[in-house]
N, C-alpha and C positions, 0 to 999 in steps of 0.2 A: 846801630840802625836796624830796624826789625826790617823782614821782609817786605810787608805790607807798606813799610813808608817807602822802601827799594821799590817797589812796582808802581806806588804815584810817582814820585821820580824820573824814572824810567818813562812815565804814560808823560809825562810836561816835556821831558828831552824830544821825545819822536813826535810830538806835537810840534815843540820850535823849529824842532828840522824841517817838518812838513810847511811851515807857513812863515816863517820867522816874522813873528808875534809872538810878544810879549803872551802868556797863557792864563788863562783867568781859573782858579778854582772849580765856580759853574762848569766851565767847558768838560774838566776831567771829570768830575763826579756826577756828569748824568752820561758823557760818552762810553764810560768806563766802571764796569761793575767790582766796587770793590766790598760791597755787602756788607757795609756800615752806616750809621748813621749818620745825617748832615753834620751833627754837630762833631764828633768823630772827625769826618774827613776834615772838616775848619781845624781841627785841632792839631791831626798829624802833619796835613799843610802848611802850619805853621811851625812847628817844627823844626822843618826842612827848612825853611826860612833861618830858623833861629839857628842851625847847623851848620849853615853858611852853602847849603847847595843849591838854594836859590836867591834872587833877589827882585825884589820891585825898583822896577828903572823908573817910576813914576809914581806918583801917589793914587791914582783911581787905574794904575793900568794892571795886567796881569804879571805872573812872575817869569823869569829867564834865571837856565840854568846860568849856574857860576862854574870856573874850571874845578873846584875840587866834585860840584855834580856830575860835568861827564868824565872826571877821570873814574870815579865808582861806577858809571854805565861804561867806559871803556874796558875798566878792569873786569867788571862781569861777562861784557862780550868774549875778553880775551882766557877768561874760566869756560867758556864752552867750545865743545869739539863740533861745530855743524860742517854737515858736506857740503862740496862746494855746487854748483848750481849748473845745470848740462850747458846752460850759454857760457858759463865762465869758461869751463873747459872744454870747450870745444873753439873756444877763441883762442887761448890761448895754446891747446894740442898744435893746433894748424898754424899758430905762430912758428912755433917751433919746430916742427916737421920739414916747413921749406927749407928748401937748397938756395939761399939767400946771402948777401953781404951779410956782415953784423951790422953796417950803419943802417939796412933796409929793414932788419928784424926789429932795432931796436926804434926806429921811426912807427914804426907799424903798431907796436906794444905800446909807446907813448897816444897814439892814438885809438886803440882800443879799449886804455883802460880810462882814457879821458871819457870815454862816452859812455862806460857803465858805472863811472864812479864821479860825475859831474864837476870834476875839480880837474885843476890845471894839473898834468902829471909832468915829471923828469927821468929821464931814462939815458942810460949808457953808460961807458967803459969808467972807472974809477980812475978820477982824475983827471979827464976830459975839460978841456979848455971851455968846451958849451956843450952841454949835454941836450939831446933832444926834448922839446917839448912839446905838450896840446893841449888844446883844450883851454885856453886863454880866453879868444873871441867868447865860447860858450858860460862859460863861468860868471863873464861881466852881465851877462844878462840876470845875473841872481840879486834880490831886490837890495841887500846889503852894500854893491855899489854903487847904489843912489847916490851915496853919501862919498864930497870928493875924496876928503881925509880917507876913507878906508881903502880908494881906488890907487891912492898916491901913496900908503902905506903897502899895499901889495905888491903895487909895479916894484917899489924900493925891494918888497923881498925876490921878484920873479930877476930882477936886473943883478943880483951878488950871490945869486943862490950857490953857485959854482964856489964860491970865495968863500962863503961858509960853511957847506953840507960837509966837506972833507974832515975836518976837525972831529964828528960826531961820526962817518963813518969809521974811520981809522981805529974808533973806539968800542965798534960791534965782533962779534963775533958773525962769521961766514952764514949766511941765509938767516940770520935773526933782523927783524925789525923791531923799529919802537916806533912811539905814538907821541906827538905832543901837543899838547890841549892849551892854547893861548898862553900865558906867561910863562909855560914851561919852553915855549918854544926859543929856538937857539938866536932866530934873527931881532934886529933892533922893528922895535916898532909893531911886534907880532901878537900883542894880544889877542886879535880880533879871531886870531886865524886858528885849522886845526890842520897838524903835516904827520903822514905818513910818512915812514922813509926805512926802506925796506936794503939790505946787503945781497946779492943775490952772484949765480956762478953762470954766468953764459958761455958755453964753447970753450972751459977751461980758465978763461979770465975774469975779476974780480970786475962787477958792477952795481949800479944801484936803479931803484923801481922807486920812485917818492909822487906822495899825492897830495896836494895842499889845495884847501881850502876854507871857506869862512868856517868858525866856530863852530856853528851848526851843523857842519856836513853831519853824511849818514855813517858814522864808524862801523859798524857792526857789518853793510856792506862793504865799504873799503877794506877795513880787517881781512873780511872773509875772500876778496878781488887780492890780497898781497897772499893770503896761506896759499889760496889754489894755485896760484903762481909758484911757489914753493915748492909746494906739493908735485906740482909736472917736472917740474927742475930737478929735482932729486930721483 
């Protein structure tokens, strides 16, 4: 794949995240200069179609990435070193500086990063019978669960989260996370969705940081919400 077709790509993903709509051609080739010709842009647009990174959910609608599309926008996010952002780390500094229980830090962290990473988060001790969560209520207001099927596939993953995430940490190495982009994801019925899920050291003890949300979420901020987390930890 040349760059050029990576950067239309790239412009339709940050497009569905921002609107989740389907993306029309028109839309990117007059918002976004890529200093080609109409006929040109019709053509690498196509492309990407034929490459399988995108698809038309309809006949007259626009396109929606596919999983192997954002695993290449995730993959490139996870090729770049950016600093993390003075709100991040200043949320998280002052998490961690207090003289608090562990169950109060990590209540606290479940609701911080719910709010700068618009996705239901999981947090605490590895192995925990119910690990803290947030950002639930906020989440369902996003327009994907309009639709009951995807409300009632998400509750299914938010209700065994605990009964599956172990299997997948057990299999990280100490502060690494991974990323999983709808069919790669581990739970039944997860296509729709995209999950964080980070291994991390609090106070000594092995825990976990995970953020799930629809397909579309913003990876490159959540990414960048789990390194600076990392980053202070170490």
């Amino acid at each position: 794949m040349t760059d050029r077709q990576k950067s239309i790509l790239f412009a339709v993903i940050q497009e569905y995240i921002k609107a989740a709509q389907p993306v029309s051609s028109k839309l990117i080739f007059e918002k976004y200069d890529f200093d080609i010709s109409p006929a040109t842009f019709r053509s690498e647009f196509a492309e990407l179609e034929e490459m399988g990174c995108l698809f038309q959910p309809h006949t007259s609608s626009g396109r929606v990435p596919t999983d192997a599309g954002y695993r290449l926008f995730v993959n490139h996010i996870l090729g770049k070193r950016e600093t993390e952002t003075n709100r991040m780390k200043s949320v998280f500094s002052e998490l961690l500086k207090a003289r608090r229980r562990q169950d109060e830090i990590f209540a606290d962290l479940a609701r911080s990063i719910s709010e700068l990473s618009q996705g239901v988060v999981f947090s605490g001790p590895l192995g925990a019978k119910m690990l803290f969560r947030s950002g639930i209520n906020e989440v369902f207001a996003q327009p994907e669960f309009d639709d009951i099927s995807f409300r009632r596939d998400f509750g299914s993953i938010v209700d065994t989260f605990e009964d599956n995430i172990s299997s997948i940490v057990r299999k990280m190495d100490e502060n690494q996370f991974l990323v999983f982009i709808g069919e790669e994801n581990p739970f039944k019925r997860s296509n729709d969705f995209g999950m964080i899920v980070s291994k991390c050291n609090f106070s000594g003890s092995d825990s976990i940081v995970a953020i799930l949300g629809p397909k579309r979420m913003n990876y490159e901020k959540n990414i960048e919400l789990i390194n600076s987390l990392i980053r202070l930890l170490k």
